[in-house]
N, CA and C atoms as a LAMMPS dump frame, in Angstrom:
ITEM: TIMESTEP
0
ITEM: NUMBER OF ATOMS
501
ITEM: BOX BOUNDS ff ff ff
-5.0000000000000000e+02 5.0000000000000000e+02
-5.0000000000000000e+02 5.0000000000000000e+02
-5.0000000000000000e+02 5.0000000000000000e+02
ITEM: ATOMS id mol type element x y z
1 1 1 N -74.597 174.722 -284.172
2 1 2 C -74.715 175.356 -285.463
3 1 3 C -74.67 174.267 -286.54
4 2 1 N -75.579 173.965 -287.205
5 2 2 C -75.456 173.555 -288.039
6 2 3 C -74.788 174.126 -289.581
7 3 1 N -74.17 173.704 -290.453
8 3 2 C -73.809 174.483 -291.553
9 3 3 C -73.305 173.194 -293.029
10 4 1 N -72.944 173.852 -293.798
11 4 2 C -72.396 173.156 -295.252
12 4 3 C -70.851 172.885 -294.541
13 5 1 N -70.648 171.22 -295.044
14 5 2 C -69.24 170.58 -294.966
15 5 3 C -68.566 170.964 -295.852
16 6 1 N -67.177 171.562 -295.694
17 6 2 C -66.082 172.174 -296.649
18 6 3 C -65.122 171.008 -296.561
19 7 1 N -64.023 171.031 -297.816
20 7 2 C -62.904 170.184 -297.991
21 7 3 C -62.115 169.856 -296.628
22 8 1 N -61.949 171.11 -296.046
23 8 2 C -61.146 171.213 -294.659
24 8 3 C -61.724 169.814 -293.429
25 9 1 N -63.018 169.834 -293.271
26 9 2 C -63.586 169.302 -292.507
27 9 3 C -63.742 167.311 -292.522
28 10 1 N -62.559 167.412 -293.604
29 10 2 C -62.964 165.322 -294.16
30 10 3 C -62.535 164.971 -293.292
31 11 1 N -61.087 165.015 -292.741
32 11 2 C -60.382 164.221 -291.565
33 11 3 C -61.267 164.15 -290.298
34 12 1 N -62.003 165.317 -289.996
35 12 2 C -63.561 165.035 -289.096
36 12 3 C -64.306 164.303 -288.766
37 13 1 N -65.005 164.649 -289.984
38 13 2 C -66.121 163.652 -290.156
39 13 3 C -65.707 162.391 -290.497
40 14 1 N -64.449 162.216 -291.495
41 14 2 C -64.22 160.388 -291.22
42 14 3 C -63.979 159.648 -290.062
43 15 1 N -63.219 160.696 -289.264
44 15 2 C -63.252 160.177 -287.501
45 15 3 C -64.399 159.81 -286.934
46 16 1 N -65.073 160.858 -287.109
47 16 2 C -66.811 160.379 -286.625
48 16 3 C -67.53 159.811 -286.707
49 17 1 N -67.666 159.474 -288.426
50 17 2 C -68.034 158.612 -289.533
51 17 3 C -67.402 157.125 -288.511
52 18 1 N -66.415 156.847 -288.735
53 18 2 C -65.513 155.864 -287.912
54 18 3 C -66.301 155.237 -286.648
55 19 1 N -66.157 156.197 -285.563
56 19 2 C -66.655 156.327 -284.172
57 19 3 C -67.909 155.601 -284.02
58 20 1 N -68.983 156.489 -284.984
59 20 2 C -70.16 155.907 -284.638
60 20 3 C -70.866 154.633 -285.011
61 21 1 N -69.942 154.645 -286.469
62 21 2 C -70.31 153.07 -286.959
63 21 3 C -69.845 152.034 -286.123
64 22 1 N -68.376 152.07 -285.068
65 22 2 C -68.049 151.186 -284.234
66 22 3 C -69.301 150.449 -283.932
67 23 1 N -70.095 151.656 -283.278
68 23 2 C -71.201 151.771 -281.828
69 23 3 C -72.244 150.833 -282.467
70 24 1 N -72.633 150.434 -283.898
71 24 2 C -73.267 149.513 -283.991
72 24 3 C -72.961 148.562 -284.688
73 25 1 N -71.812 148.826 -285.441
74 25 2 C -71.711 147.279 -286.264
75 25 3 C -70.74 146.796 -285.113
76 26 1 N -70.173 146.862 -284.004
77 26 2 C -69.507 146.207 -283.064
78 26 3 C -70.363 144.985 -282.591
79 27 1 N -69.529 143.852 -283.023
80 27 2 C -70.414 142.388 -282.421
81 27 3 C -71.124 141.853 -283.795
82 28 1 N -71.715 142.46 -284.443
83 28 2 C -72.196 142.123 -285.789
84 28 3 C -71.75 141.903 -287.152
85 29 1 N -70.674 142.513 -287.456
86 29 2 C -69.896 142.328 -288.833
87 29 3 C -68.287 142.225 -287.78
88 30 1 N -67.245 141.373 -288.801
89 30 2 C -66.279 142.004 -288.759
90 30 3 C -65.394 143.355 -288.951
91 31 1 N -64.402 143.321 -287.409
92 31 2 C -63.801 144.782 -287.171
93 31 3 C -63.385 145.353 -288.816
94 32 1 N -62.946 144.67 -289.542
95 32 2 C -61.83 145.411 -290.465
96 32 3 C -62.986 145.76 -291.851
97 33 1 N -64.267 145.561 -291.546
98 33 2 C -65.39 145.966 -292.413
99 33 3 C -65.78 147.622 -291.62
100 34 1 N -65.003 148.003 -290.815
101 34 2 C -65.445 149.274 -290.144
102 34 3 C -64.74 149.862 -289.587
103 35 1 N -63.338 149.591 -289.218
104 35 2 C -62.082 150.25 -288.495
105 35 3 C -61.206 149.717 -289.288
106 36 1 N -59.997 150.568 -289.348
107 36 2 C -58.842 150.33 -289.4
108 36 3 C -58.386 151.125 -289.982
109 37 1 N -57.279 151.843 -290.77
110 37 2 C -56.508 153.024 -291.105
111 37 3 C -57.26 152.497 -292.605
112 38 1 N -57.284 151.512 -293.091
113 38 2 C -57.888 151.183 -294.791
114 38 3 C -59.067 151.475 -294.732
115 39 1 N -59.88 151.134 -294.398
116 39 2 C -61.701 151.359 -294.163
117 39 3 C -61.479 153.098 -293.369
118 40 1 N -60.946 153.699 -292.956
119 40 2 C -60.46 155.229 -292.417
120 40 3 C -60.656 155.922 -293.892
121 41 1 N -59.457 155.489 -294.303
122 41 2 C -59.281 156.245 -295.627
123 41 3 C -59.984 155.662 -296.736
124 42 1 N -60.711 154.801 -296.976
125 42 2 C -62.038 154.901 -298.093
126 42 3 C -63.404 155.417 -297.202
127 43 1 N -63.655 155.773 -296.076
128 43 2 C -64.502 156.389 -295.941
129 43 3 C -64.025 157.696 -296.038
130 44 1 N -62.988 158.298 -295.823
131 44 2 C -63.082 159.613 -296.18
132 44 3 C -63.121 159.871 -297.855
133 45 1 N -62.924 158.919 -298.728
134 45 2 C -62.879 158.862 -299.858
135 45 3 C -64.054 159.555 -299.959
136 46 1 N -65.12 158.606 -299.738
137 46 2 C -66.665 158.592 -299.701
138 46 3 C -67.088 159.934 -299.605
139 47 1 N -66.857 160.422 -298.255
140 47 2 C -67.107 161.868 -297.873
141 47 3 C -66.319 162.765 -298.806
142 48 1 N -65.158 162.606 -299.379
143 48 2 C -64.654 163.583 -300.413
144 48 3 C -65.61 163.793 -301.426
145 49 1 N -65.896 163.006 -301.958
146 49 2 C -67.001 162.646 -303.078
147 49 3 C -67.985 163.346 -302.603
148 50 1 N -69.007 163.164 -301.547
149 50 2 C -69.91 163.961 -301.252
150 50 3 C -70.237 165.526 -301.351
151 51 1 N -68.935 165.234 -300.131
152 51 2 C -68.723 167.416 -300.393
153 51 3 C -68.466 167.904 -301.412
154 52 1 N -67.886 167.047 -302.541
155 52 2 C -67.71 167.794 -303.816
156 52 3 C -68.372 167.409 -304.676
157 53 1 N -69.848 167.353 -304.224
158 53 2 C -71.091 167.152 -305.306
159 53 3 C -71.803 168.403 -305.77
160 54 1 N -72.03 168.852 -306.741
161 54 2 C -72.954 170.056 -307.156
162 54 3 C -74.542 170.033 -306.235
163 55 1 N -74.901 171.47 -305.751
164 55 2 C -76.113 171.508 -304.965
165 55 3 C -76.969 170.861 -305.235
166 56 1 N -77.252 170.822 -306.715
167 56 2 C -78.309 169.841 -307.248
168 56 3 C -78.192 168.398 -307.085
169 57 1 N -77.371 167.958 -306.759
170 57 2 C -76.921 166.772 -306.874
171 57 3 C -77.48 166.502 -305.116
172 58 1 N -76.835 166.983 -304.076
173 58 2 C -77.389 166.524 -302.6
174 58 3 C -76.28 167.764 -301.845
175 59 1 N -76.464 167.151 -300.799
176 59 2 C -75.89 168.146 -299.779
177 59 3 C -75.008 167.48 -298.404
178 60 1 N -74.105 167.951 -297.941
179 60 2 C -73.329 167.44 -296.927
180 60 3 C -73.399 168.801 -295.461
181 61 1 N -73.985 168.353 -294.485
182 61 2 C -74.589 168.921 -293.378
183 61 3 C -73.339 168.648 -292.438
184 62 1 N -72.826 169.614 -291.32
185 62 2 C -72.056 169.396 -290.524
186 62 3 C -72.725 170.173 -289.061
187 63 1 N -72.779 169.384 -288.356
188 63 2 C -73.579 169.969 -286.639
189 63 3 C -72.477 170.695 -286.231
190 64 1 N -71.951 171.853 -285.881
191 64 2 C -70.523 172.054 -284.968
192 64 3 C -70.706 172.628 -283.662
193 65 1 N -70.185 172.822 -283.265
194 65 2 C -70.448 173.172 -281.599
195 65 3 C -69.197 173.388 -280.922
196 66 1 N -68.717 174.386 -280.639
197 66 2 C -67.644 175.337 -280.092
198 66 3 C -66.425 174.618 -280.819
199 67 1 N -66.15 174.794 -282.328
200 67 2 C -65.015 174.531 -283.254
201 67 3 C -65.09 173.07 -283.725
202 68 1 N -66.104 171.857 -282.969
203 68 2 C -65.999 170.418 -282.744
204 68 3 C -67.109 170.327 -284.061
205 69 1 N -66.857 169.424 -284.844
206 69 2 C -67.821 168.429 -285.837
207 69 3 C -68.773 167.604 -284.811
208 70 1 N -69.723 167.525 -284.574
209 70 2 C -70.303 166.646 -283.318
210 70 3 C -71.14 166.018 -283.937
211 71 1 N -71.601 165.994 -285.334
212 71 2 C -72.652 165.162 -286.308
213 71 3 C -72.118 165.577 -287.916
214 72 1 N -72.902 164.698 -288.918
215 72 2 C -72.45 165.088 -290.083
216 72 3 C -73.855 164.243 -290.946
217 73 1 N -74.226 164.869 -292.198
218 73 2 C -75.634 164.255 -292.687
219 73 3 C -75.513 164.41 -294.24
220 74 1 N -75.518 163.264 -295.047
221 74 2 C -75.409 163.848 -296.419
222 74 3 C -76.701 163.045 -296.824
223 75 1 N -76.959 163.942 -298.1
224 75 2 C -77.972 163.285 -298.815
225 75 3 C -77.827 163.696 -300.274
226 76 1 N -78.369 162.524 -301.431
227 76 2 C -78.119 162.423 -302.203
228 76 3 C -79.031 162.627 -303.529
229 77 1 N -79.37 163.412 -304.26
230 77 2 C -80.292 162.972 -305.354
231 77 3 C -79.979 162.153 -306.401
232 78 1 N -80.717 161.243 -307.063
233 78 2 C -79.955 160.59 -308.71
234 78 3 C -81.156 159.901 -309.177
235 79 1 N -81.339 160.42 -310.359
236 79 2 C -82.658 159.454 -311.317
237 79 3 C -83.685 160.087 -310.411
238 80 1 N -84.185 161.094 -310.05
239 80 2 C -85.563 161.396 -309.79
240 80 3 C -85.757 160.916 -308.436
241 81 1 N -84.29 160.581 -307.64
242 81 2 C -85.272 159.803 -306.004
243 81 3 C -83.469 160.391 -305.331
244 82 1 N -84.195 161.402 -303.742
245 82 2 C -83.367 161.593 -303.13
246 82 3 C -83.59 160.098 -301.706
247 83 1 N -81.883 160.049 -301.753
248 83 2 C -81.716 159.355 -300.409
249 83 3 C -80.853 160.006 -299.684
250 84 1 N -81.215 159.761 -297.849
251 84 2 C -80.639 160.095 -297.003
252 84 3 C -79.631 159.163 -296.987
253 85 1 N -78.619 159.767 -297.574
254 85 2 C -77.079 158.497 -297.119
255 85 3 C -76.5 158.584 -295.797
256 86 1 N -76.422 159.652 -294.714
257 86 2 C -75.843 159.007 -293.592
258 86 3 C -76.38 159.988 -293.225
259 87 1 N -77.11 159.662 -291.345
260 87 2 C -76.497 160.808 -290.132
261 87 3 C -76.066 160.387 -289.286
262 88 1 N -75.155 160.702 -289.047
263 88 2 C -74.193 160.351 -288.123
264 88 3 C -73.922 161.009 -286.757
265 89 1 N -74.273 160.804 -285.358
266 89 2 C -73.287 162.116 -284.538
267 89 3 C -72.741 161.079 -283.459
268 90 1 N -71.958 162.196 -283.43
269 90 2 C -70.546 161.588 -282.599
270 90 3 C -71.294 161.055 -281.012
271 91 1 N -70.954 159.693 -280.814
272 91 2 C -71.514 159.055 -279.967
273 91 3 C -71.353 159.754 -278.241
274 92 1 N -70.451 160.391 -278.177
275 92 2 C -70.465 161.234 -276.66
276 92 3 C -71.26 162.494 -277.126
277 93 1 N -71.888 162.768 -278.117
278 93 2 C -72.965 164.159 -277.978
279 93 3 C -74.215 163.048 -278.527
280 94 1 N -74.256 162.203 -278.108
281 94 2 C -76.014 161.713 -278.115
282 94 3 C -76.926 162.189 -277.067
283 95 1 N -78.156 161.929 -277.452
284 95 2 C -78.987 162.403 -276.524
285 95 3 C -78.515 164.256 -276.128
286 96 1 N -78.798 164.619 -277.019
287 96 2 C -78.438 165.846 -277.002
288 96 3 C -78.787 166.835 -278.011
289 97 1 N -79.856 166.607 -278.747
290 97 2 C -80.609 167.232 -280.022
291 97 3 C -80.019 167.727 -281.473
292 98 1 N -78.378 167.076 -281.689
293 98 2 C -77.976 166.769 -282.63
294 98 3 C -78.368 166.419 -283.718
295 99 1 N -78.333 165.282 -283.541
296 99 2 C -79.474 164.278 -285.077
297 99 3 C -80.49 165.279 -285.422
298 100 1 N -81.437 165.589 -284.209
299 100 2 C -82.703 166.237 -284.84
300 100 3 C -82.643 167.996 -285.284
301 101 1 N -81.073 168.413 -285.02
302 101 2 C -81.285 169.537 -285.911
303 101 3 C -80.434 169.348 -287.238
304 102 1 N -79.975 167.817 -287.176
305 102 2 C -78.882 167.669 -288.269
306 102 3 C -80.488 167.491 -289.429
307 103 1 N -81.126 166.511 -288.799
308 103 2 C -82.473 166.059 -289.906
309 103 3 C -83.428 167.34 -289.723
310 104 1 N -83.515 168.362 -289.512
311 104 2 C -84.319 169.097 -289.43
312 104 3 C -83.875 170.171 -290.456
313 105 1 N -82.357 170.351 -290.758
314 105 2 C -81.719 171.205 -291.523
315 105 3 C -81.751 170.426 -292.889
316 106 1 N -81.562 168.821 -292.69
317 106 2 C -82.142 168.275 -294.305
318 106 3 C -83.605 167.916 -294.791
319 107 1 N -84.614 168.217 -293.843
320 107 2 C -85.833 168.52 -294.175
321 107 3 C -85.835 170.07 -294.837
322 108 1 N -84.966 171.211 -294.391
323 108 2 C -85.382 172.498 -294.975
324 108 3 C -84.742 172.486 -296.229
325 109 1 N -83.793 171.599 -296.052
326 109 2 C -82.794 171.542 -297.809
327 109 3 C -84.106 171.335 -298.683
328 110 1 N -84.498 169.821 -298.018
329 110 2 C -85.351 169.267 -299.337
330 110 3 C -86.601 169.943 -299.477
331 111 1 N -87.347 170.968 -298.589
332 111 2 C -88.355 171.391 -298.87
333 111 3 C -87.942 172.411 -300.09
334 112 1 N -86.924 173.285 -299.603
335 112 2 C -86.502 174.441 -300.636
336 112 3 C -86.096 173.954 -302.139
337 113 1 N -85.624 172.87 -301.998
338 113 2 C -85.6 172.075 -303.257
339 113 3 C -87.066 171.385 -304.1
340 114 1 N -87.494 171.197 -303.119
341 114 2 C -89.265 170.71 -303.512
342 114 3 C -89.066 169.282 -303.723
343 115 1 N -87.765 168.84 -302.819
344 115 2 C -88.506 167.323 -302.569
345 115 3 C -89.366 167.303 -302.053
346 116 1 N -90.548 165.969 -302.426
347 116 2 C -91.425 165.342 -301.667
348 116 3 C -91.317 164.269 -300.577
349 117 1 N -90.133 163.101 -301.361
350 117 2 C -90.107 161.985 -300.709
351 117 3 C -88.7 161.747 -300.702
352 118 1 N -88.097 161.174 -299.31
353 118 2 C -86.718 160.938 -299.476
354 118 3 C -86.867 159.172 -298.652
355 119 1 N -85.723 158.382 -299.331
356 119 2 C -85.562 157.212 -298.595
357 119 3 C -84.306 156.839 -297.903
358 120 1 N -84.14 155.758 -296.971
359 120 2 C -82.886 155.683 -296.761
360 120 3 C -82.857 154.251 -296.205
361 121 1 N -81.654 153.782 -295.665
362 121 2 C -80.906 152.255 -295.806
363 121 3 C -80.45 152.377 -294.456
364 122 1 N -81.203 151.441 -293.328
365 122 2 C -80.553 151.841 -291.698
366 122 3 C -80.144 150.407 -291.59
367 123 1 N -79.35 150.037 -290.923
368 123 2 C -78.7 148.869 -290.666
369 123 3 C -79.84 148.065 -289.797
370 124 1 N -79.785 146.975 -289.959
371 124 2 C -81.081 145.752 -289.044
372 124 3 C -80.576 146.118 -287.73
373 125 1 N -79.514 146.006 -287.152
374 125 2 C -79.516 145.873 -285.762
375 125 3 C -79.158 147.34 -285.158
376 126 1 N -79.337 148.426 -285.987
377 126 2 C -79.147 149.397 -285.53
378 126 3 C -80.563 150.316 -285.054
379 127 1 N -80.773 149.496 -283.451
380 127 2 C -81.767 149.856 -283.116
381 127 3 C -82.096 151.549 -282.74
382 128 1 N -80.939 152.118 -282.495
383 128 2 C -81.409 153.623 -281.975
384 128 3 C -81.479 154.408 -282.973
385 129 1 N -80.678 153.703 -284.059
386 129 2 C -81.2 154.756 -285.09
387 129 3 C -82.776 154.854 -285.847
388 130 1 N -82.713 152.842 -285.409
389 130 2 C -84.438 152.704 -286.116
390 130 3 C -85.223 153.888 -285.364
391 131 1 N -85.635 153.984 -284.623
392 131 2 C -86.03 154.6 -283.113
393 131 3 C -86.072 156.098 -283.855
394 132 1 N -85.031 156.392 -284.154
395 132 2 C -84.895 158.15 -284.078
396 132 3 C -85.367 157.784 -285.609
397 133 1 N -85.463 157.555 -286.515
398 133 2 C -85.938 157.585 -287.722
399 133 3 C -87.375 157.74 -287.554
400 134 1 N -88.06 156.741 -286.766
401 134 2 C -89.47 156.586 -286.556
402 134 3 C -89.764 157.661 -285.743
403 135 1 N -89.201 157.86 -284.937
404 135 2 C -89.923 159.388 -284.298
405 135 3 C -89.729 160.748 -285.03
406 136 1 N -88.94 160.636 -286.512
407 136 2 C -89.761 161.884 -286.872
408 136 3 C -90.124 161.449 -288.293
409 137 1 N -91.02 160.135 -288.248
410 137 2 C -91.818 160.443 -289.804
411 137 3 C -91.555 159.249 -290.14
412 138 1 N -90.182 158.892 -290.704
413 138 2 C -89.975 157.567 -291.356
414 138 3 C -90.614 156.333 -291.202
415 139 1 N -90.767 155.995 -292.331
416 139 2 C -91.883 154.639 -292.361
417 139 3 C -91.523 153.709 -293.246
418 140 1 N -91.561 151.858 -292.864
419 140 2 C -90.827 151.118 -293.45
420 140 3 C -91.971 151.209 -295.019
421 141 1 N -91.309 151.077 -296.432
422 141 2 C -92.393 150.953 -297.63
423 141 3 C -92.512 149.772 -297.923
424 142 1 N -93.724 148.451 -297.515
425 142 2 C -94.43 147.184 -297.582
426 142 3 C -93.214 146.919 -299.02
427 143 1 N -93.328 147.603 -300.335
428 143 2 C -92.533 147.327 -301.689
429 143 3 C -91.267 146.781 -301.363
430 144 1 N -90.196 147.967 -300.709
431 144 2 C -88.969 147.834 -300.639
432 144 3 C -88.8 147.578 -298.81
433 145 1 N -88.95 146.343 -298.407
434 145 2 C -88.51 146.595 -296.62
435 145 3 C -87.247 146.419 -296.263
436 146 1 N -86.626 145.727 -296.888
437 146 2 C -85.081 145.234 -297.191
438 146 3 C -84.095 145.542 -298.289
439 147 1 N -82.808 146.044 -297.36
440 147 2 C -81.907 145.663 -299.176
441 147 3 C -80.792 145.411 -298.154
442 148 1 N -80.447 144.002 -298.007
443 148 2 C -79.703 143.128 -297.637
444 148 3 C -79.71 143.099 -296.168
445 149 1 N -78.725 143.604 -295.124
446 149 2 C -78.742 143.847 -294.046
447 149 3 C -79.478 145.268 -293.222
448 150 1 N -79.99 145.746 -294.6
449 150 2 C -80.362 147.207 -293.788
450 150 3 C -81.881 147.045 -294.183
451 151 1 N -82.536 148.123 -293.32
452 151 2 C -84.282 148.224 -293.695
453 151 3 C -84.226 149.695 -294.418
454 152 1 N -85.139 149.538 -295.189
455 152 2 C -85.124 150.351 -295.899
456 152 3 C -86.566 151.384 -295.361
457 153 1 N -86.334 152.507 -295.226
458 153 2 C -87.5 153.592 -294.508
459 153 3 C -87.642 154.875 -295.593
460 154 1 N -88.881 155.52 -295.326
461 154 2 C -89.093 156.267 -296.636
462 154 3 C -89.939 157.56 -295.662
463 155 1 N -89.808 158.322 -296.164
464 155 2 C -90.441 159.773 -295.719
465 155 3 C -90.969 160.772 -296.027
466 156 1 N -92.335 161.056 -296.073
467 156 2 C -92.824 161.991 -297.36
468 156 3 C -92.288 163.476 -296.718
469 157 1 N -92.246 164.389 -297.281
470 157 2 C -91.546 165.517 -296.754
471 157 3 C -93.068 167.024 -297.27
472 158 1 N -93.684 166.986 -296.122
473 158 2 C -94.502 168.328 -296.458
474 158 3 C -93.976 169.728 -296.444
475 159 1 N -94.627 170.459 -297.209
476 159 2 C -94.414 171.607 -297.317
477 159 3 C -93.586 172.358 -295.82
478 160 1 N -93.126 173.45 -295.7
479 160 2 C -92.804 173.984 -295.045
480 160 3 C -94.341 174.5 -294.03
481 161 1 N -93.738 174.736 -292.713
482 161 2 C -95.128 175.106 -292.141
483 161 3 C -95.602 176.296 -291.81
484 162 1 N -94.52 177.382 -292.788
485 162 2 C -95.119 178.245 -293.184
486 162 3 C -96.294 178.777 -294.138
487 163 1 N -95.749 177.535 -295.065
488 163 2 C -96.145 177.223 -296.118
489 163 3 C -97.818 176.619 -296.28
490 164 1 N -97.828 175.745 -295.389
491 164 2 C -98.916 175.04 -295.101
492 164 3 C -99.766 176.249 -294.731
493 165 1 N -99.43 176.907 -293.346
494 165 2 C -100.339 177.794 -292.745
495 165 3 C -101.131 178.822 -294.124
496 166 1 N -100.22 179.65 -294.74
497 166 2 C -100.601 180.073 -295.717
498 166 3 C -101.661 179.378 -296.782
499 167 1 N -101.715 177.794 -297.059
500 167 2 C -102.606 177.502 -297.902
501 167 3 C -104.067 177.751 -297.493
């Protein structure tokens, strides 16, 4: 089930949040840039902030599955350009169609909203996420390919395909 992240649900998703970033910045940055009870509690900061953004502003997505948080997806609008700020799922429910109903539920956000184009910031060595980005759509933009350690990917977002059929 996918659904909207409530206040209740931060200690969750910062666990998860936590978990999965291990899985790739492990070996590449230092530990205390991604674990530890301090980097714990400013990422749930982060996620507080999120969930308590106005609709217009973006949205915070939670995957659940028999009471468990098993993914989490926020995205952001500001100045006329939405970005995908995180998806995340919990690294023992990979390979398991998570991600793609977590991004499939923020494709219906942004259609109903009438985004067109959303971008986002994937880490260089975070190859599986490159991977799952590119298999549904995302494409690096020649302008912006970089912003520091991460690649930057962009995604035009068509109509609904109901929508389409009807034209």
């Amino acid at each position: 089930m996918i659904r909207t992240a409530h206040p209740a649900d931060l200690d969750a998703i910062a666990a998860l949040h936590a978990r999965a970033r291990a899985t790739y910045y492990t070996g590449h940055i230092p530990e205390q840039a991604y674990a530890g009870g301090a980097e714990l509690h400013r990422t749930r900061e982060g996620w507080s902030r999120a969930v308590a953004r106005d609709a217009a502003e973006g949205g915070v997505l939670c995957a659940e599955q028999e009471g468990e948080i098993t993914g989490v997806a926020a995205f952001r609008t500001q100045d006329g350009e939405t970005t995908l700020t995180q998806l995340h799922v919990d690294p023992v429910h990979w390979r398991r169609g998570t991600g793609a109903a977590l991004h499939a539920a923020c494709l219906d956000a942004w259609r109903r909203a009438g985004i067109r184009r959303v971008r986002l910031e994937v880490y260089e060595h975070n190859l599986r996420a490159q991977a799952f980005y590119a298999t549904h759509g995302w494409r690096p933009d020649p302008a912006t390919p970089r912003s520091g350690t991460h690649r930057t990917l962009w995604l035009q977002v068509g109509p609904t395909p109901a929508a389409s059929a009807a034209e």
